[in-house]
C-alpha positions as CSV (number, residue, x, y, z in Angstrom):
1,X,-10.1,16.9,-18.6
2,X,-9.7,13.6,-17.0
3,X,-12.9,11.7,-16.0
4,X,-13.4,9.9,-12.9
5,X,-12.2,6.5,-14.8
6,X,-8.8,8.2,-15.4
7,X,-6.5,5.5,-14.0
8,X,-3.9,8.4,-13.2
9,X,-6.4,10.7,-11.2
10,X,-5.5,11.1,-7.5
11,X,-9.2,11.9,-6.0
12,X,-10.9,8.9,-8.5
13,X,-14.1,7.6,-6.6
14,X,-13.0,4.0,-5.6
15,X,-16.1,1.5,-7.6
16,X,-19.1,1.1,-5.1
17,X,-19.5,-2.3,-4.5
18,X,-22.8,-2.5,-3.8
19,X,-22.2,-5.1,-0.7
20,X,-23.3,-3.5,2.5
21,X,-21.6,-4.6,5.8
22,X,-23.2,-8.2,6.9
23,X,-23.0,-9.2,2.8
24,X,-26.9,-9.3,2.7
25,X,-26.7,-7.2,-0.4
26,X,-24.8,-7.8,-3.5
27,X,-26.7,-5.7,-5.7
28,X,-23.8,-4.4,-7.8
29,X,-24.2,-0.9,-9.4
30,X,-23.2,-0.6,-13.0
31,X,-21.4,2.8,-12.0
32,X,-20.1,4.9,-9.1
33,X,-22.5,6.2,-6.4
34,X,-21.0,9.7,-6.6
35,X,-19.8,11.3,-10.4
36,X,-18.0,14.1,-10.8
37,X,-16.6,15.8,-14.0
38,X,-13.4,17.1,-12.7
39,X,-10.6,15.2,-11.0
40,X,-9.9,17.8,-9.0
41,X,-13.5,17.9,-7.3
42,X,-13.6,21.3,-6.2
43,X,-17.7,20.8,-5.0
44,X,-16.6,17.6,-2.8
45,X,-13.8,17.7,-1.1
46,X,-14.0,14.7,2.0
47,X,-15.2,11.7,0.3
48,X,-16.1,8.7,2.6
49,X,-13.9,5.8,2.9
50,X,-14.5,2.9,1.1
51,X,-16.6,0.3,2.6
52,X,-14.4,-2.0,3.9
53,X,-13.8,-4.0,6.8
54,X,-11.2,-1.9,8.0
55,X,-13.3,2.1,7.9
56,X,-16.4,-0.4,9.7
57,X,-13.9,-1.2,12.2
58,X,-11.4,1.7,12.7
59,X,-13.4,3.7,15.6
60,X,-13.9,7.5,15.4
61,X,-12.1,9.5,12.7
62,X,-8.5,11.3,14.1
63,X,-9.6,15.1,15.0
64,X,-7.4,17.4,12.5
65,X,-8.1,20.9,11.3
66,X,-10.2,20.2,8.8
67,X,-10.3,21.8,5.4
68,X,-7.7,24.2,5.0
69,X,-9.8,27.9,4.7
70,X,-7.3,30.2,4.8
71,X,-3.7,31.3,3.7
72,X,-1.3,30.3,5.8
73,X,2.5,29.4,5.9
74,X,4.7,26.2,6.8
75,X,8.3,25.4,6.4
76,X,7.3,21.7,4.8
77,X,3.8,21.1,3.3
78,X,2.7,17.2,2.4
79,X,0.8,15.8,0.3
80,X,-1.1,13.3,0.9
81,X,-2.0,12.1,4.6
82,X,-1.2,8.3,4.0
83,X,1.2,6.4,5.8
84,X,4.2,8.1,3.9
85,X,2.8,11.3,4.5
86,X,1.8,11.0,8.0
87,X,5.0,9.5,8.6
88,X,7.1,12.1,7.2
89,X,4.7,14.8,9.3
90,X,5.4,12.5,12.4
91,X,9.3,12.2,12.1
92,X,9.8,16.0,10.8
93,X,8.3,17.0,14.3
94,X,9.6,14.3,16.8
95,X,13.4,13.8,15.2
96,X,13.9,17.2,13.8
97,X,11.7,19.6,15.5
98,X,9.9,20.8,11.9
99,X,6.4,20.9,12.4
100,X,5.1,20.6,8.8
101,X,1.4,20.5,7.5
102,X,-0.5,18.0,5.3
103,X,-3.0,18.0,3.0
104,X,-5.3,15.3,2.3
105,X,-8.2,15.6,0.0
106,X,-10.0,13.5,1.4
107,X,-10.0,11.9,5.1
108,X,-6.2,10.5,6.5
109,X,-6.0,7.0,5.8
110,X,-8.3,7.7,2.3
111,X,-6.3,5.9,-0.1
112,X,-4.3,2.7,-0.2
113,X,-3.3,2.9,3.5
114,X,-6.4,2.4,4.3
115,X,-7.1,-0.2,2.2
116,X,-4.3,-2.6,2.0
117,X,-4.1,-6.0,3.8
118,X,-2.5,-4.9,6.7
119,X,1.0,-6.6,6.0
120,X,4.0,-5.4,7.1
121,X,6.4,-7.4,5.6
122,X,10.1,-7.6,4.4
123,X,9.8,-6.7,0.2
124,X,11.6,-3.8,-1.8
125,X,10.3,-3.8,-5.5
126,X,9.3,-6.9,-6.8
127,X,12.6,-8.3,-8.9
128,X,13.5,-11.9,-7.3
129,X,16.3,-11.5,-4.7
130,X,18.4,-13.3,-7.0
131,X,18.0,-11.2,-10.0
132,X,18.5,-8.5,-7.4
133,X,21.9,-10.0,-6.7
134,X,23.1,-10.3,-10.6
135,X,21.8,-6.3,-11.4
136,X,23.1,-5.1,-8.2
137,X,25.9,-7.6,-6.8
138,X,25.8,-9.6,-3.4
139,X,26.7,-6.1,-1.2
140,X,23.7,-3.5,-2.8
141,X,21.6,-6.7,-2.6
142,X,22.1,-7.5,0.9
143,X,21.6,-3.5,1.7
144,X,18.2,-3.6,-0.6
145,X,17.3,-6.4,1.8
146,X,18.3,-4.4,4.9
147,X,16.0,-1.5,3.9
148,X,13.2,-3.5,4.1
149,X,13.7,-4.9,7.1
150,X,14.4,-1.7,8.4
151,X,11.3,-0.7,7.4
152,X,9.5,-3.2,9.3
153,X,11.1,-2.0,12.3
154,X,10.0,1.3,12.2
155,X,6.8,0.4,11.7
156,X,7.6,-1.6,14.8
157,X,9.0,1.5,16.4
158,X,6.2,3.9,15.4
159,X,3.5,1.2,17.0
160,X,5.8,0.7,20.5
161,X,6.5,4.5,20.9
162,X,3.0,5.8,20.7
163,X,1.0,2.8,22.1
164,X,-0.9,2.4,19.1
165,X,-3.6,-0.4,19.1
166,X,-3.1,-1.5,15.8
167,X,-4.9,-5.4,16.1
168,X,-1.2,-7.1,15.7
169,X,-1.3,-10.4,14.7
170,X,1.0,-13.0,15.1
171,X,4.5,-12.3,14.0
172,X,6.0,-14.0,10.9
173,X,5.3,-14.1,6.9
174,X,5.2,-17.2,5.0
175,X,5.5,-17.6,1.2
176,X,3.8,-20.4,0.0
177,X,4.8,-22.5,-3.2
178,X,1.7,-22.4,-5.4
179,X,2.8,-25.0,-7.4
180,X,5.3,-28.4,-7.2
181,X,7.5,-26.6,-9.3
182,X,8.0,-23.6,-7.1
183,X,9.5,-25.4,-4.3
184,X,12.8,-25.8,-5.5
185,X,12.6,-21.4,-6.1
186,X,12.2,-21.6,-2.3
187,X,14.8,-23.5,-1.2
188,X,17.1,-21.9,-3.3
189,X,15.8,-18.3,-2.1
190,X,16.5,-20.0,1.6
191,X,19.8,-20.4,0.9
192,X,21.1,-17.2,-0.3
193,X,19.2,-15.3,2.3
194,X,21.3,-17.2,4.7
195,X,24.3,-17.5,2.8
196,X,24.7,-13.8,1.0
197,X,22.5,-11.9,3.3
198,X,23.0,-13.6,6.3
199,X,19.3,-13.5,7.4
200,X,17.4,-17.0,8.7
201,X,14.4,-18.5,7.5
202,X,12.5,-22.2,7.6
203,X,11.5,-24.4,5.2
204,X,8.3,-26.1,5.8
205,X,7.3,-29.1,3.5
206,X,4.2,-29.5,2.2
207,X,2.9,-32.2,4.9
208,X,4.4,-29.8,7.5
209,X,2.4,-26.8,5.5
210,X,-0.6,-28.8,5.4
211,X,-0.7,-30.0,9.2
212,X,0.6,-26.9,11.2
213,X,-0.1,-23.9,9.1
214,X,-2.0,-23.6,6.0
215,X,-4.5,-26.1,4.2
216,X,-4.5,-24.2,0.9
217,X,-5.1,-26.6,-2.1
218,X,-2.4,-24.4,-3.9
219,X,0.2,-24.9,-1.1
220,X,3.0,-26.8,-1.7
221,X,5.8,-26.2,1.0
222,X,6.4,-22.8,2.1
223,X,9.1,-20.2,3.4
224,X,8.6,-18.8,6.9
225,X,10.0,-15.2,7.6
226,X,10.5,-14.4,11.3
227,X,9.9,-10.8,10.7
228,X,6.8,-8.7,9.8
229,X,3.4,-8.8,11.5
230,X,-0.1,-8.4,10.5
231,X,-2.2,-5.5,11.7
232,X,-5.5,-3.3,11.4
233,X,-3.9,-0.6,8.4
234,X,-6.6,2.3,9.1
235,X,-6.1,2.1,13.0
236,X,-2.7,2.4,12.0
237,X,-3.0,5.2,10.3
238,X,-5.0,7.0,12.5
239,X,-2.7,6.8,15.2
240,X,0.0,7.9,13.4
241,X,-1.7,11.1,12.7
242,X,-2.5,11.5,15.9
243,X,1.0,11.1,17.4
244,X,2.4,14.0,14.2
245,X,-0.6,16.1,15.8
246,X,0.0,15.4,19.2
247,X,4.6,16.4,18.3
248,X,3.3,19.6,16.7
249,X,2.4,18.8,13.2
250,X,-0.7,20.1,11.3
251,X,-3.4,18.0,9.2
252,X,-5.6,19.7,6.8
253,X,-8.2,16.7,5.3
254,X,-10.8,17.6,2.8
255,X,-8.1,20.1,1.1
256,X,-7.2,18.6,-2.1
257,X,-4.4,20.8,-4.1
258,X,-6.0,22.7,-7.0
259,X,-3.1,24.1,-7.8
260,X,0.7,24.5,-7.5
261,X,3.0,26.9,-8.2
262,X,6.4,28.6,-7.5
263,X,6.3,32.6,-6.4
264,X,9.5,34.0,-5.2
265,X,11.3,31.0,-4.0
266,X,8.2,29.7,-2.3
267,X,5.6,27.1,-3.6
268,X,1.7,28.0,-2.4
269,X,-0.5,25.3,-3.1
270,X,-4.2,26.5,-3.8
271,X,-7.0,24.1,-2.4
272,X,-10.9,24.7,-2.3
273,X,-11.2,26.5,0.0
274,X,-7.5,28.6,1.3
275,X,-3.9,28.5,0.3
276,X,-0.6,27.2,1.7
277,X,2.8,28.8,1.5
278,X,5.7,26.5,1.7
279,X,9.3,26.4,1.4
280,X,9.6,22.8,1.2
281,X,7.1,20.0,-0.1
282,X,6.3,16.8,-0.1
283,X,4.7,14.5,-2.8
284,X,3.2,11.3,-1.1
285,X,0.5,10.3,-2.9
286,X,1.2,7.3,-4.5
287,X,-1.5,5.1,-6.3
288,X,-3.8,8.4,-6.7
289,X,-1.1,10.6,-8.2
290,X,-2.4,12.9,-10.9
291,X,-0.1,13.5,-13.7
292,X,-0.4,17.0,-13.3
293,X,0.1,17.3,-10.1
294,X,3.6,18.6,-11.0
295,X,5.6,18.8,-14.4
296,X,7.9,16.7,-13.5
297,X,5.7,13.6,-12.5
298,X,4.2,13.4,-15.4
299,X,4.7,9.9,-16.7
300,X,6.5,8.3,-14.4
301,X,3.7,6.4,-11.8
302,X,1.5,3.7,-13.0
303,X,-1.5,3.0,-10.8
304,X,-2.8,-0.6,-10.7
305,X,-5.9,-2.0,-8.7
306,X,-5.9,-4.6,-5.8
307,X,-8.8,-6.2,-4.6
308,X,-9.7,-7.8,-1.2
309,X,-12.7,-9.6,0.7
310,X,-13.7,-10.4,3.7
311,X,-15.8,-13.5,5.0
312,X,-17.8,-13.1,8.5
313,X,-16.2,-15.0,11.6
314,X,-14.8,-18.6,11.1
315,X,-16.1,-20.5,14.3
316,X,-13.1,-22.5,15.1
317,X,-14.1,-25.6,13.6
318,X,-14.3,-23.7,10.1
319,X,-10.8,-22.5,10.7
320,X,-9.7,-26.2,11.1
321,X,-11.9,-27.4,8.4
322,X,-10.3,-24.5,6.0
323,X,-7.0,-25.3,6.9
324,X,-6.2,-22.2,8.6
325,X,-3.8,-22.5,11.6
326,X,-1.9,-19.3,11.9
327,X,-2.4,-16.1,12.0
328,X,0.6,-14.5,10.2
329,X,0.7,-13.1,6.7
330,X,0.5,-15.3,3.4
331,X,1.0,-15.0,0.0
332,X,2.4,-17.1,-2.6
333,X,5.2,-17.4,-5.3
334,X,3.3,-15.6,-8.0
335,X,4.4,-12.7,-9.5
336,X,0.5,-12.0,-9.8
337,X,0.4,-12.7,-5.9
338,X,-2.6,-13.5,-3.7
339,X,-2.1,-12.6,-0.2
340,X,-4.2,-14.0,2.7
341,X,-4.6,-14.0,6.5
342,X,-6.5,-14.9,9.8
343,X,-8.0,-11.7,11.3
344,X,-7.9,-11.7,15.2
345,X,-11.8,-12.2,15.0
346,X,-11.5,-15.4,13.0
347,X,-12.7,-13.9,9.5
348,X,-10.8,-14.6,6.6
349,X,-9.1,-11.6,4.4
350,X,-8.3,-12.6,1.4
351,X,-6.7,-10.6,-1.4
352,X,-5.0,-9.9,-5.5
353,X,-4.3,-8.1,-7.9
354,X,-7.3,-7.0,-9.4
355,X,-7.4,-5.2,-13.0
356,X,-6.6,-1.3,-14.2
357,X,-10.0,0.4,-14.4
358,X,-12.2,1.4,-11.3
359,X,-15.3,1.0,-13.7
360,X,-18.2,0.4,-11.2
361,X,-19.6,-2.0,-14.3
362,X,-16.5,-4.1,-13.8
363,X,-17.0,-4.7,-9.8
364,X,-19.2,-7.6,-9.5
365,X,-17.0,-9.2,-12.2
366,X,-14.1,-8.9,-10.0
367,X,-15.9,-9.6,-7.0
368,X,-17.1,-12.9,-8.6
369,X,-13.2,-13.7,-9.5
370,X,-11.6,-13.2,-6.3
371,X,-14.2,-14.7,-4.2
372,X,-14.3,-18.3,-6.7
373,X,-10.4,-18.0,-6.5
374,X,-10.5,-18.0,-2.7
375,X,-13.2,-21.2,-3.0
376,X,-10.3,-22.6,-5.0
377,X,-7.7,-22.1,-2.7
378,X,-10.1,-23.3,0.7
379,X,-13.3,-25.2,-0.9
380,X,-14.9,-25.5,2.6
381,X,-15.2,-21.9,2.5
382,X,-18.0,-22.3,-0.7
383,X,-20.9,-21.3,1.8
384,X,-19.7,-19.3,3.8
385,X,-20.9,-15.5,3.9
386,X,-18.3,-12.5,2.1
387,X,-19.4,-9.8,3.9
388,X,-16.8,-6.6,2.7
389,X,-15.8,-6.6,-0.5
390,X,-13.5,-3.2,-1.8
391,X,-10.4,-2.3,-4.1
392,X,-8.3,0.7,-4.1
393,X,-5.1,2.0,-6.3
394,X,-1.6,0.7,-5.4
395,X,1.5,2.7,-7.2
396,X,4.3,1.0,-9.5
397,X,7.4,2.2,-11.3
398,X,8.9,1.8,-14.6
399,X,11.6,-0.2,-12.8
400,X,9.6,-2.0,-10.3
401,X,11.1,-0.8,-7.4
402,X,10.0,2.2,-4.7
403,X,11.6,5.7,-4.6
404,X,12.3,8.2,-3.0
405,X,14.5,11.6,-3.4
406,X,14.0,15.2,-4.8
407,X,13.0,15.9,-8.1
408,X,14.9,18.7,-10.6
409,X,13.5,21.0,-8.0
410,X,15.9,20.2,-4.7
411,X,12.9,22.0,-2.6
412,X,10.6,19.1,-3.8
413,X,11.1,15.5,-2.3
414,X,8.9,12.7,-3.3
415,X,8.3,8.6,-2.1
416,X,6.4,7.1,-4.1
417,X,5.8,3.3,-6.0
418,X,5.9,1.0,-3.3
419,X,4.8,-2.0,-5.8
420,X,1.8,-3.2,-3.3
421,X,4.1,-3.5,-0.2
422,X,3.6,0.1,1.5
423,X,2.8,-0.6,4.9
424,X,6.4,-1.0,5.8
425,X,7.9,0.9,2.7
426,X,5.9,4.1,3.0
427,X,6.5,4.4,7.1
428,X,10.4,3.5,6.4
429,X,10.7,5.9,3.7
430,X,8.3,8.7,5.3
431,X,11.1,9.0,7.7
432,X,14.3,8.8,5.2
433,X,12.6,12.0,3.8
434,X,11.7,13.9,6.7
435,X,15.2,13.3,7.4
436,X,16.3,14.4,3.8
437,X,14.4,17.6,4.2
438,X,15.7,18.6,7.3
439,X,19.1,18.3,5.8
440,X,20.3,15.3,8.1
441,X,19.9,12.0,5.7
442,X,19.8,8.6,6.6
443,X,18.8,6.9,3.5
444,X,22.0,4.1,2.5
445,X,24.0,5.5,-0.6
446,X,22.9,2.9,-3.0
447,X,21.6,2.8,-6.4
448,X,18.1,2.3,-4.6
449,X,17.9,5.8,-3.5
450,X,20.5,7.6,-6.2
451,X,18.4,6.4,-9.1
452,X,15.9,8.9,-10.0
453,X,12.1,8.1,-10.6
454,X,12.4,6.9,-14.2
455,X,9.9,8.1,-16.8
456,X,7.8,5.6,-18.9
457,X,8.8,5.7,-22.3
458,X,5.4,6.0,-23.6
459,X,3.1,7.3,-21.1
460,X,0.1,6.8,-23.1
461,X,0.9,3.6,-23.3
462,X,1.0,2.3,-19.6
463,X,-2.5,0.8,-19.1
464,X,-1.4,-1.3,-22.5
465,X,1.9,-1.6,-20.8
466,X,0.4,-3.4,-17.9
467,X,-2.4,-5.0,-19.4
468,X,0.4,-7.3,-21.4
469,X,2.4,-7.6,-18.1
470,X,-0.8,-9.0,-16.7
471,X,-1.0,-11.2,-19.3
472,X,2.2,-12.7,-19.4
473,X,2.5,-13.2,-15.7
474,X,-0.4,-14.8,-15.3
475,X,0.7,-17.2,-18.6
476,X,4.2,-17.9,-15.9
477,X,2.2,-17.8,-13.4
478,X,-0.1,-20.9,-14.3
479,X,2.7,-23.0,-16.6
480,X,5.7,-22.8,-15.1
């Protein structure tokens, strides 16, 4: 049986932070509010969101049909009413006339799409573009690229076509050179994005940095991206469920699968409280995928944990003082990346990497970290109030880079592993497989998508696995 610190249990109670909205409060628990002893949680389906800034500031819940309470049958069932999910749902009903059903065991939005920074940016799998070019050549390379920003356009195109009011900020991504010896990995990423992949960008030196953009202390010169946009993830979400609702599509929340299996060509997924027949079905759970979820997952998703804070409003004067002059996304050239922006109400959201237990003892430790690494980065901010503070699960791969296809059963598609970059990724590839499932794909035929899921060689291994990648990243991350 798994306990609730099982880092590769889907319904795992997220660490309560013990910081209550207006960061008054930072008594810490040692442990989660809620314990349960199965991961399945049969007795609590529905679990609140996790008190970020985000679920304070999302408005009313999107009306579904609630738990699942009886047996019923759907061409495509989903699981997992995330942005890949709810995606799929959406683009199964509006392009293909398939009105499929999701479960969620909790509420939509639950996991990691409610939880992220809100950056949809241009990124597939986290090799450097030019080791991308010598594994893959200058062609694949160039169509890895063009996947990604595909992907930000249909997030674009999701937004636009249901008049979603998802808080965008200003448009553009900049990577920022953490240290002098990063600079020279920019320019030379400038140049074969223009030169093999035909694709623009500017170079901003570090007085330029400074003076227009970003005041960071660990800012160097930085790489503007035209593309991408910041915006409000859970709104997001929420309105992307609405729309698959609103083209036909059916969302069950607090109805986590029990169990699954195969009767008769069919699958029927049991959940607390009813059942659901399908022919076709859809894994999207990504960071809180349980092993057993099905035989053929097991061992290949690694979950890891990403934290984020965010300070109360930033009169203007702080902004200036901080050196914080744009809105659009940051982050910077580590592979152990932090990742920052300018909300539209002036606070600050600041975010990393943060660990691979959800331990509740562990949360003030983490909190302390991130919140003295953001005084690093932007001293002036040393006084100034943190008032949401959270983490969640984000999903990586053996091979560091997203997926999507069908597993040895062609009646069961999967996207999964975005590597910390699912905004775009999970809406892109929600609709490459609703489009695979209704028969009519539209995924490129690169090794991206013919490449199956890969295993880990040692499952039990894989929290040691990353703990030593954390490790030796952040040992390149600091020297060289």
């Amino acid at each position: 049986m798994n306990s609730v610190h099982d880092h590769n249990n889907p319904n795992r109670i997220p660490p309560n932070s013990g910081l209550t909205q207006g960061g008054k409060d930072l008594g810490f628990n040692a442990e989660p509010t809620t314990k349960v002893s199965s991961p399945i949680r049969i007795e609590m389906p529905g679990l609140e969101h996790a008190p970020s800034y985000w679920a304070a500031t999302a408005g009313e819940e999107v009306v579904t049909s609630n738990q699942l309470t009886s047996r019923s049958h759907t061409s495509v069932a989903i699981i997992g009413g995330g942005f890949t999910g709810l995606s799929c749902a959406y683009h199964l009903a509006k392009k293909h006339g398939i009105k499929a059903t999701v479960l969620e065991a909790n509420k939509v939005g639950w996991g990691a799409s409610g939880r992220n920074g809100g950056f949809a940016m241009i990124c597939v799998g986290k090799d450097d573009y030019a080791d991308t070019v010598a594994q893959y050549g200058v062609k694949e390379a160039k169509q890895q690229f063009d996947v990604g920003f595909s992907a930000v356009k249909t997030v674009e195109d999701i937004v636009r076509e249901n008049m979603i009011d998802v808080e965008r900020a200003e448009t553009g991504w900049i990577n920022i050179a953490h240290k002098p010896t990063r600079v020279d990995g920019l320019k030379s990423t400038q140049r074969l994005l223009k030169d093999s992949f035909n694709y623009e960008t500017e170079f901003i030196d570090e007085k330029n940095l400074r003076q227009n953009y970003i005041g960071s202390t660990e800012g160097y010169s930085g790489l503007i991206y035209p593309d991408g946009f910041g915006l409000h993830p859970l709104k997001y979400a929420r309105g992307m469920a609405k729309a698959a609702i609103d083209h036909g599509a059916t969302i069950h929340d607090q109805s986590p699968v029990l169990s699954w299996t195969k009767k008769g060509g069919q699958h029927v997924l049991k959940t607390p409280e009813g059942t659901l027949v399908a022919d076709h079905v859809v894994i999207a759970t990504a960071g809180y995928t349980l092993d057993s979820l099905n035989p053929w997952l097991a061992g290949r998703v690694l979950s890891a944990i990403s934290n984020i804070a965010v300070t109360r409003p930033l009169t203007p004067q702080e902004q200036v003082k901080a050196g914080l002059k744009t809105t659009m996304m940051v982050s910077d050239t580590r592979k152990l990346v932090f990742y920052y922006r300018l909300l539209p109400d002036g606070r600050l959201l600041f975010g990393a990497r943060g660990g691979i237990r959800d331990e509740g003892s562990r949360n003030k430790e983490a909190y302390d970290w991130l919140i003295k690494r953001m005084v690093d980065m932007f001293p002036s901010l040393a006084s100034v109030e943190v008032e949401y503070f959270w983490r969640g699960w984000v999903c990586l791969s053996r091979d560091k880079h997203p997926h999507m296809g069908v597993t040895e059963d062609p009646s069961v598609h999967y996207s999964i592993a975005y590597m910390g970059n699912g905004v775009a990724l999970a809406s892109h590839f929600g609709r490459l497989v609703a489009a695979q499932v209704a028969g009519q794909p539209e995924e490129p035929n690169i090794t991206l998508f013919r490449k199956q899921l890969p295993r880990f060689e040692l499952p039990c291994l894989r929290e040691a696995q990353l703990r030593a990648a954390y490790s030796y990243y952040g040992i390149k991350d600091q020297f060289l």
